[in-house]
C-alpha positions as a Python dict, from the first residue, in 0.01 Angstrom:
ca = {
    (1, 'X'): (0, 0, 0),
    (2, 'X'): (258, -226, -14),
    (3, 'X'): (96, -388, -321),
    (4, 'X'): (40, -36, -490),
    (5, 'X'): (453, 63, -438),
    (6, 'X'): (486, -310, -621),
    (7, 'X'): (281, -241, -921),
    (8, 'X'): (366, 121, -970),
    (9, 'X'): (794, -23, -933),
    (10, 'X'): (725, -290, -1190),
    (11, 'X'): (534, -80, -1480),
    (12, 'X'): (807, 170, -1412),
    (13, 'X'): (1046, -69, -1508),
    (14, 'X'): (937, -199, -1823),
    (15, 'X'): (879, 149, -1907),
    (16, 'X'): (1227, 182, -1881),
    (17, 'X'): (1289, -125, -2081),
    (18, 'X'): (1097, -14, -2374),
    (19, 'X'): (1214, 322, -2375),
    (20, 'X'): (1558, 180, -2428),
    (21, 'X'): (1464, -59, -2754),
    (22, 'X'): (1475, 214, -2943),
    (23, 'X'): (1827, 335, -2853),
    (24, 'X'): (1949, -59, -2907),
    (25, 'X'): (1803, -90, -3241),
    (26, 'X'): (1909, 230, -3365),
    (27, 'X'): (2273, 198, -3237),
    (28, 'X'): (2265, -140, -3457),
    (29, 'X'): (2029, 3, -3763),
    (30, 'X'): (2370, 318, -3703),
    (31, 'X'): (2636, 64, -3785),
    (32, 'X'): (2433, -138, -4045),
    (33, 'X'): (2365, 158, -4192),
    (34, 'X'): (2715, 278, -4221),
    (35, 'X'): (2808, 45, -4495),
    (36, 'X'): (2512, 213, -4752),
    (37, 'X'): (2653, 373, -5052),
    (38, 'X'): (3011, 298, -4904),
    (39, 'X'): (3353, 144, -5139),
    (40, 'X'): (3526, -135, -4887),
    (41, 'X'): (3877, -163, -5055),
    (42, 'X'): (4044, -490, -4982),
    (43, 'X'): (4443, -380, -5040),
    (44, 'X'): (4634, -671, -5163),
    (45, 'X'): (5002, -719, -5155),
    (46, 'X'): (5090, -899, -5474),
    (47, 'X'): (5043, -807, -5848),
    (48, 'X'): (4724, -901, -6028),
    (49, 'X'): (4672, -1257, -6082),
    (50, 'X'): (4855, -1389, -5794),
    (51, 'X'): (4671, -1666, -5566),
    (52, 'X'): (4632, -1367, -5287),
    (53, 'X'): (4466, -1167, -5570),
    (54, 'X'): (4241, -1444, -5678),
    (55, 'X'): (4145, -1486, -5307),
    (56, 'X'): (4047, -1146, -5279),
    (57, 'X'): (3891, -1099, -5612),
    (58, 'X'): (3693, -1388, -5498),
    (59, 'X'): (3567, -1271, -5145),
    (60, 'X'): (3536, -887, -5328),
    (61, 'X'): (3299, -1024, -5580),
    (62, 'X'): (3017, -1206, -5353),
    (63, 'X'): (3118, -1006, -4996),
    (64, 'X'): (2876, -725, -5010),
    (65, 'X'): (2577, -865, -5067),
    (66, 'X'): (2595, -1032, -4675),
    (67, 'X'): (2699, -668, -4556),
    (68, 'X'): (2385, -489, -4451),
    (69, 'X'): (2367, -174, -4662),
    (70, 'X'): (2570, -364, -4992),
    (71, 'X'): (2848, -179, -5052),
    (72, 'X'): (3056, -235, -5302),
    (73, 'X'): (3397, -417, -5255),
    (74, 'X'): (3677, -338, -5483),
    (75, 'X'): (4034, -534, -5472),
    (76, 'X'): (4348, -287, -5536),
    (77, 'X'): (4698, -396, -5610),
    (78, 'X'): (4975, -273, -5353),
    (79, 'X'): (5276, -517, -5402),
    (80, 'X'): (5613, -412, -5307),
    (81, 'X'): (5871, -548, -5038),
    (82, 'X'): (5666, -875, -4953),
    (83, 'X'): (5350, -710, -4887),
    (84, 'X'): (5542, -474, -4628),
    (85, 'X'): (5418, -214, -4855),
    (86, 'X'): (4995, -266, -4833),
    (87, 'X'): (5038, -362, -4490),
    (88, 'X'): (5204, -53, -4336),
    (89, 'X'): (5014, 184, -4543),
    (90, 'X'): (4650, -17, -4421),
    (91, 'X'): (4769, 22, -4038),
    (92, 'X'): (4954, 391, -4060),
    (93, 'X'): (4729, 531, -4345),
    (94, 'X'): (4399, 397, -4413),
    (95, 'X'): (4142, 529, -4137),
    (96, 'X'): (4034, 312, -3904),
    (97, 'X'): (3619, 322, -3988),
    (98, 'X'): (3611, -53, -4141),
    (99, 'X'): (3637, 51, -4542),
    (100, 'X'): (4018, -21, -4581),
    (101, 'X'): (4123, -394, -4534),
    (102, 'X'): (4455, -561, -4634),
    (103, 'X'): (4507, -892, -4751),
    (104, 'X'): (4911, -929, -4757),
    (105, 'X'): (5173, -1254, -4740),
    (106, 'X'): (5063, -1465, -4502),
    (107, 'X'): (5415, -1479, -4340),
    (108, 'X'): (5403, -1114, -4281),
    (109, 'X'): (5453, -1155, -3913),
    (110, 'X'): (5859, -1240, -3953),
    (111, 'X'): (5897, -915, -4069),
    (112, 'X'): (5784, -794, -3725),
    (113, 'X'): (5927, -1113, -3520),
    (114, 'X'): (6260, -975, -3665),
    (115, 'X'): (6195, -620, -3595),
    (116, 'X'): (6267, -496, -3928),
    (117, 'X'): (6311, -125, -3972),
    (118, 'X'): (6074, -95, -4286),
    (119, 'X'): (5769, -228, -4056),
    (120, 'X'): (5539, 47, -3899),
    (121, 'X'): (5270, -185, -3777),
    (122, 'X'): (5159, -400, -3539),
    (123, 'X'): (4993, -716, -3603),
    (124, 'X'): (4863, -760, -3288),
    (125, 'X'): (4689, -435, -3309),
    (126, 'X'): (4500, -530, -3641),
    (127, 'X'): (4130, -652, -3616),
    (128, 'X'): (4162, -1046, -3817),
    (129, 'X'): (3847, -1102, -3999),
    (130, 'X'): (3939, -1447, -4113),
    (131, 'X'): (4115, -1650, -4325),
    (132, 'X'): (3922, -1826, -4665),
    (133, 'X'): (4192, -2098, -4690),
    (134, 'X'): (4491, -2270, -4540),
    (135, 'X'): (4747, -2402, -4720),
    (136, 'X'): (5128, -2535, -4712),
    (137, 'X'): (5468, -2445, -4938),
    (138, 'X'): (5603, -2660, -5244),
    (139, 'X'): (5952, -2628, -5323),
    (140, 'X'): (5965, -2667, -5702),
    (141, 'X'): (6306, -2674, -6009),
    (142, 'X'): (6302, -2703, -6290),
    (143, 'X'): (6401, -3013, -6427),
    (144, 'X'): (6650, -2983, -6693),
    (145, 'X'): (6874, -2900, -6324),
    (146, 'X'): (7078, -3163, -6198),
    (147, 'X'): (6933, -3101, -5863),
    (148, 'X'): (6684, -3412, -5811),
    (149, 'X'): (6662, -3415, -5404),
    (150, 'X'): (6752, -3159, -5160),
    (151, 'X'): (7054, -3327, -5038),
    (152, 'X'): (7165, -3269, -5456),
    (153, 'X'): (7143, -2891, -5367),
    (154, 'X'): (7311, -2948, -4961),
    (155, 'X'): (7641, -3121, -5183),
    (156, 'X'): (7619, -2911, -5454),
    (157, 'X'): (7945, -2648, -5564),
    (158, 'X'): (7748, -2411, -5727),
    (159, 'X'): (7406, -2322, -5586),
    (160, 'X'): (7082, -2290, -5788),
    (161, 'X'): (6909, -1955, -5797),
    (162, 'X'): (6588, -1926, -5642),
    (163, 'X'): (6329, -1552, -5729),
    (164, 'X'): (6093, -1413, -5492),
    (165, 'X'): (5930, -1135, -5422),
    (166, 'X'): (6131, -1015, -5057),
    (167, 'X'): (6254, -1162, -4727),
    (168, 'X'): (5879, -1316, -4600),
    (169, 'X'): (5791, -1447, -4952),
    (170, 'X'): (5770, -1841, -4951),
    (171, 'X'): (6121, -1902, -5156),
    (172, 'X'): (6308, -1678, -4918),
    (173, 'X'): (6197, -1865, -4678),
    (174, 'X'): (6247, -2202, -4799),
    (175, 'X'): (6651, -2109, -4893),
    (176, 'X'): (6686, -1992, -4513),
    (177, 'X'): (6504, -2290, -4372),
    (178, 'X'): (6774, -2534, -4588),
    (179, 'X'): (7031, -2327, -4512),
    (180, 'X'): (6948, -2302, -4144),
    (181, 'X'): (6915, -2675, -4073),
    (182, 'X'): (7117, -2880, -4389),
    (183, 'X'): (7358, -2597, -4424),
    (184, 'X'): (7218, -2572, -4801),
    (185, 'X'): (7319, -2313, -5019),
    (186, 'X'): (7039, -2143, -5219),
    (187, 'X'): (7115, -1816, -5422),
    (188, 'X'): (6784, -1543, -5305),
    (189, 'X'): (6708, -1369, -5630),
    (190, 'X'): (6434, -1126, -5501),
    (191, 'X'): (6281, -812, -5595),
    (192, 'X'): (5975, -973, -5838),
    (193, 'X'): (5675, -785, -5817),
    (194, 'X'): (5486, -1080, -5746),
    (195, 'X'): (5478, -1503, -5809),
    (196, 'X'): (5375, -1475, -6160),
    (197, 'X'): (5642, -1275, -6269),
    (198, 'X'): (5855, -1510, -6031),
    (199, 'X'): (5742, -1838, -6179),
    (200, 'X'): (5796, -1647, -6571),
    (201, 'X'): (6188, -1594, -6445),
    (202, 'X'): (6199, -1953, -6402),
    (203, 'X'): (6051, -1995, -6741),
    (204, 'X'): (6282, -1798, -6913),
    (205, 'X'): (6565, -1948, -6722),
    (206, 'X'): (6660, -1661, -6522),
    (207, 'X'): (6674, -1849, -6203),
    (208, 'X'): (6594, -2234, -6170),
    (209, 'X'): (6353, -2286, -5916),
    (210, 'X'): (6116, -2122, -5650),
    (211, 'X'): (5906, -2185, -5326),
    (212, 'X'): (5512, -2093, -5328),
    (213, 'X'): (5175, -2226, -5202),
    (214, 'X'): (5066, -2646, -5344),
    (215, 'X'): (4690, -2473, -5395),
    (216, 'X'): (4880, -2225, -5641),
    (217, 'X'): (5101, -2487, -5809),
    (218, 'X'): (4811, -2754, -5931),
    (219, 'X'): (4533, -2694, -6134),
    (220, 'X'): (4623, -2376, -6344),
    (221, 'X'): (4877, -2241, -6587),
    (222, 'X'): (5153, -2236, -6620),
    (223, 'X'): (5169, -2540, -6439),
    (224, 'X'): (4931, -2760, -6602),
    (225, 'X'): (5146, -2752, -6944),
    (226, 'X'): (5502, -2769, -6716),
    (227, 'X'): (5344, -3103, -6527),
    (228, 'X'): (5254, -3256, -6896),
    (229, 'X'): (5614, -3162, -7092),
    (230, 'X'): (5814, -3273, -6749),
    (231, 'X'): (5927, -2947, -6698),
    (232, 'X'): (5941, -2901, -6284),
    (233, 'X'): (6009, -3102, -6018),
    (234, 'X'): (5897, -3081, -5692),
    (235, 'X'): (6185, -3149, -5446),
    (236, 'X'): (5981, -3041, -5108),
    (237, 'X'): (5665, -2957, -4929),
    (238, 'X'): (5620, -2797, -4595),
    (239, 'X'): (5302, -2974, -4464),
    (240, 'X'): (5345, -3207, -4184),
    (241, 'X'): (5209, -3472, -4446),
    (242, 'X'): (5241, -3535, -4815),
    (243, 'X'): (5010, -3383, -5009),
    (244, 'X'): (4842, -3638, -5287),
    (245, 'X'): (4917, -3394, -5534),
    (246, 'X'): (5294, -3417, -5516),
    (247, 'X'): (5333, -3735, -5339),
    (248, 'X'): (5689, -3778, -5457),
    (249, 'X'): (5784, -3471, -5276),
    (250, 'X'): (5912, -3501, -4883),
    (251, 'X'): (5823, -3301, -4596),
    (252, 'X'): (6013, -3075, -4446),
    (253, 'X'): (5996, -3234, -4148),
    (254, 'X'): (6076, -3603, -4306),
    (255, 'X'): (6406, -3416, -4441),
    (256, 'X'): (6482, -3313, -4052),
    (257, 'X'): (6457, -3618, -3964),
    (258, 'X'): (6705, -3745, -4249),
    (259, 'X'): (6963, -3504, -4140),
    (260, 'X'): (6926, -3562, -3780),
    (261, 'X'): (6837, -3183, -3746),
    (262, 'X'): (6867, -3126, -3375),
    (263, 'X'): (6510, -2986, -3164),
    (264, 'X'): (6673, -2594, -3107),
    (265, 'X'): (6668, -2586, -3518),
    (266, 'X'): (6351, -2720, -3541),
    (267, 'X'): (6168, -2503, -3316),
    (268, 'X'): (6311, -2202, -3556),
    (269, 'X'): (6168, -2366, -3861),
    (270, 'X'): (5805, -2392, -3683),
    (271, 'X'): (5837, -2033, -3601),
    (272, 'X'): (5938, -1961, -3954),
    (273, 'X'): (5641, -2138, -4101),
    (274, 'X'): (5361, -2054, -3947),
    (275, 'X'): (5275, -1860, -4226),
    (276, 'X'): (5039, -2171, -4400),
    (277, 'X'): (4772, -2157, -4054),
    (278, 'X'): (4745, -1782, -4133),
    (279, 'X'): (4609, -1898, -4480),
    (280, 'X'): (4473, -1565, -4672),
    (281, 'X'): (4414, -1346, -4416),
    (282, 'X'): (4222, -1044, -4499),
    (283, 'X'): (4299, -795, -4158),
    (284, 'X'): (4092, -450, -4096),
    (285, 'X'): (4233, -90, -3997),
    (286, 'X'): (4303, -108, -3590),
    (287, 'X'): (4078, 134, -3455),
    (288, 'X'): (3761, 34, -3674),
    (289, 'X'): (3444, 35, -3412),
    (290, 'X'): (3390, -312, -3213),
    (291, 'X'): (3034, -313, -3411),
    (292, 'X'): (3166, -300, -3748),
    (293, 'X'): (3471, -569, -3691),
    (294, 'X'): (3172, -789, -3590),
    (295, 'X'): (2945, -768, -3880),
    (296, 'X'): (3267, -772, -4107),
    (297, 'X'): (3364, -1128, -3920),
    (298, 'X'): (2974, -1262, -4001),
    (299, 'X'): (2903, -1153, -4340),
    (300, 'X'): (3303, -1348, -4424),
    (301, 'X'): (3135, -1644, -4270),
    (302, 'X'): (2790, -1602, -4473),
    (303, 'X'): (3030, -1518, -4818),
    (304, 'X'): (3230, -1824, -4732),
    (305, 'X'): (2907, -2005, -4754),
    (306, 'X'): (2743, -1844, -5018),
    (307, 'X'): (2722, -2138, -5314),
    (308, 'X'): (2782, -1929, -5582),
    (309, 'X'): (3127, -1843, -5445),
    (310, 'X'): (3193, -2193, -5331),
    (311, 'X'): (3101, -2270, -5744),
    (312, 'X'): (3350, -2010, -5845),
    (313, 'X'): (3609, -2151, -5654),
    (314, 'X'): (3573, -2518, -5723),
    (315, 'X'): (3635, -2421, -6103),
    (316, 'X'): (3892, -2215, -5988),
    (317, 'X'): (4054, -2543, -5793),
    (318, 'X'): (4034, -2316, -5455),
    (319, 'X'): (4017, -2480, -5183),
    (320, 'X'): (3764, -2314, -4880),
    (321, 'X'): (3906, -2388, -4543),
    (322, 'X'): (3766, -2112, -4287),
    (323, 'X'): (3951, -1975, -3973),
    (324, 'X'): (3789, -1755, -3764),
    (325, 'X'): (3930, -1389, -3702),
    (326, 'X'): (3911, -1476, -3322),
    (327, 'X'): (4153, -1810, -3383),
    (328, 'X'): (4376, -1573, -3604),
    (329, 'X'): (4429, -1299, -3348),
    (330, 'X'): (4528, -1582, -3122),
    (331, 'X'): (4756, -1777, -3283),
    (332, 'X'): (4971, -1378, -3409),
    (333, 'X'): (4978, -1323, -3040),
    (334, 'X'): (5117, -1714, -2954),
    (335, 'X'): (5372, -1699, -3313),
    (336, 'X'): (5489, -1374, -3223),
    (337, 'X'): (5597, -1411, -2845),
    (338, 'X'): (5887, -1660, -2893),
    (339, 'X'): (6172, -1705, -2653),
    (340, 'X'): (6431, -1440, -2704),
    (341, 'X'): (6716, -1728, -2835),
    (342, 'X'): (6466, -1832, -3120),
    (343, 'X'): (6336, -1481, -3230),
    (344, 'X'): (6758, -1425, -3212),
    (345, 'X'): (6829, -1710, -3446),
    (346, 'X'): (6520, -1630, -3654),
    (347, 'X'): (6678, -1251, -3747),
    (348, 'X'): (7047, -1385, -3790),
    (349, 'X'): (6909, -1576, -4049),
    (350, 'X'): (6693, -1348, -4203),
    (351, 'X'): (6931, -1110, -4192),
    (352, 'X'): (7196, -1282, -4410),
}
């Protein structure tokens, strides 16, 4: 008898067991499904043919074929205020069903560290997909200046004009950092749509120098024909070491070190330039089901991978350097709870 109640317990339980596959696999066929016939838009924040835009145009044009169901993924242009603009209308506008991503400045987060007005997200609320590359800051004039070295611009009477596109863009930065720690004096020009209308200012002579990724500066135009005719030079870099590519140029942190910057200082400019381990982000609506953020994170991974992308963007001198979404949602939660003296000294700065 005792056998029989056995038997008759066990068959009942694998009955069970199979009568639940069905529900499994059609919960994941549900979500795999989703994606079908759909439009993912990937909503950058800089004008077409920035390095942001390439990055997405990249990832838009190889993406869907790892998403089960191929749909097709289309890049749109939302520049304005930084990226402020593409960001806050992703979080507060877009719906939250995993077909409306953003890809916006990678030092985004200040903007929130600071607790600007304009900002109506929450980066911590944001699903992180990943990052396609990681990359540091050159701080580039043109040559024909008489500034040759940073501490040129720290003595000089009248300071050089630098463009950008708003307060989290990578020459902003750069003219707070130096001002910050050297007590530098950089004129902000900002209010460019984007770094190629930045880096045509320069051009034209409208301002005389500017701040914006190494990966960006080498291996394309206009920058190829300025490196031949001696037209830039590149005065600093914000990696912690020099890049081969611009050798002659210091490190921020070598130029602390020259000017004896004390550790309270310094501990503002890591918090201000975290923005090169973010990379290229590309962030999804909060709210987008736990089962769509996931095969969104794999079918990055398998695009990342895929070697007709990696072809593209080794003629395209782009540089692949994955971070997980998981490592990005991390390190916004880590960069954004500072003590309340540096986040201080962070918007008095900003602020000016």
């Amino acid at each position: 008898m005792k056998r029989h109640s056995t038997k008759v317990f066990a068959v009942l339980v694998l009955t069970a067991a199979l009568a639940a596959l069905p529900l499994f696999d059609s919960a994941v066929l549900a979500q795999a499904d989703f994606y079908k016939g759909k439009t993912i838009r990937i909503m950058v924040g800089s004008t077409p043919g920035s390095f942001y835009d390439l990055w997405g145009r990249l990832l838009a044009r190889y993406w869907g074929k790892q998403i089960p169901g191929n749909p097709e993924v289309i890049v749109q242009n939302m520049p304005g205020a930084g990226s402020l603009t593409a960001t806050n209308y992703v979080y507060a506008v877009a719906k939250p069903d995993g077909l409306s991503m953003v890809l916006p400045n990678n030092s985004i987060y200040i903007e929130q560290l600071v607790e600007r007005k304009e900002v109506q997200f929450d980066l911590r609320k944001f699903h992180w997909i990943g990052s396609a590359s990681q990359d540091s800051i050159i701080f580039y004039m043109r040559a024909d200046t008489p500034f040759k070295t940073i501490g040129d611009i720290v003595k000089a009477k009248q300071p050089p004009s630098c463009g950008g596109s708003g307060t989290t863009s990578s020459d902003y930065l750069v003219a707070k950092i130096l001002e910050l720690t050297l007590g530098a004096n950089i004129n902000s020009v900002l209010g460019y749509p984007g770094g190629n209308e930045a880096d045509l200012a320069v051009e034209k002579g409208e301002i005389a120098c500017r701040a914006h990724t190494l990966a960006a500066h080498f291996g394309r135009e206009p920058f190829n024909s300025w490196h031949k005719k001696g037209f830039d030079r590149h005065l600093l870099q914000t990696g912690r070491k020099r890049d081969p590519r611009a050798a002659e140029a210091p490190t921020i942190y070598e130029i602390l070190d020259e000017f004896k910057v004390p550790g309270n200082n310094r501990r503002i400019v890591q918090a201000m330039l975290s923005g090169g381990e973010f990379g290229r982000p590309f962030l999804v609506t909060p709210g987008t089901p736990a089962e769509r953020v996931k095969i969104l994170r794999e079918s990055f991974v398998k695009a990342l991978k895929d070697p007709e992308l990696l072809d593209d963007a080794k003629k395209a001198k782009m540089e692949v350097d994955y971070t997980s979404g998981e490592e990005l949602e991390a390190l916004i939660k880590e960069v954004l709870d500072q003590p309340p003296e540096i986040v201080q000294q962070v918007r008095k700065f900003m602020a000016k």
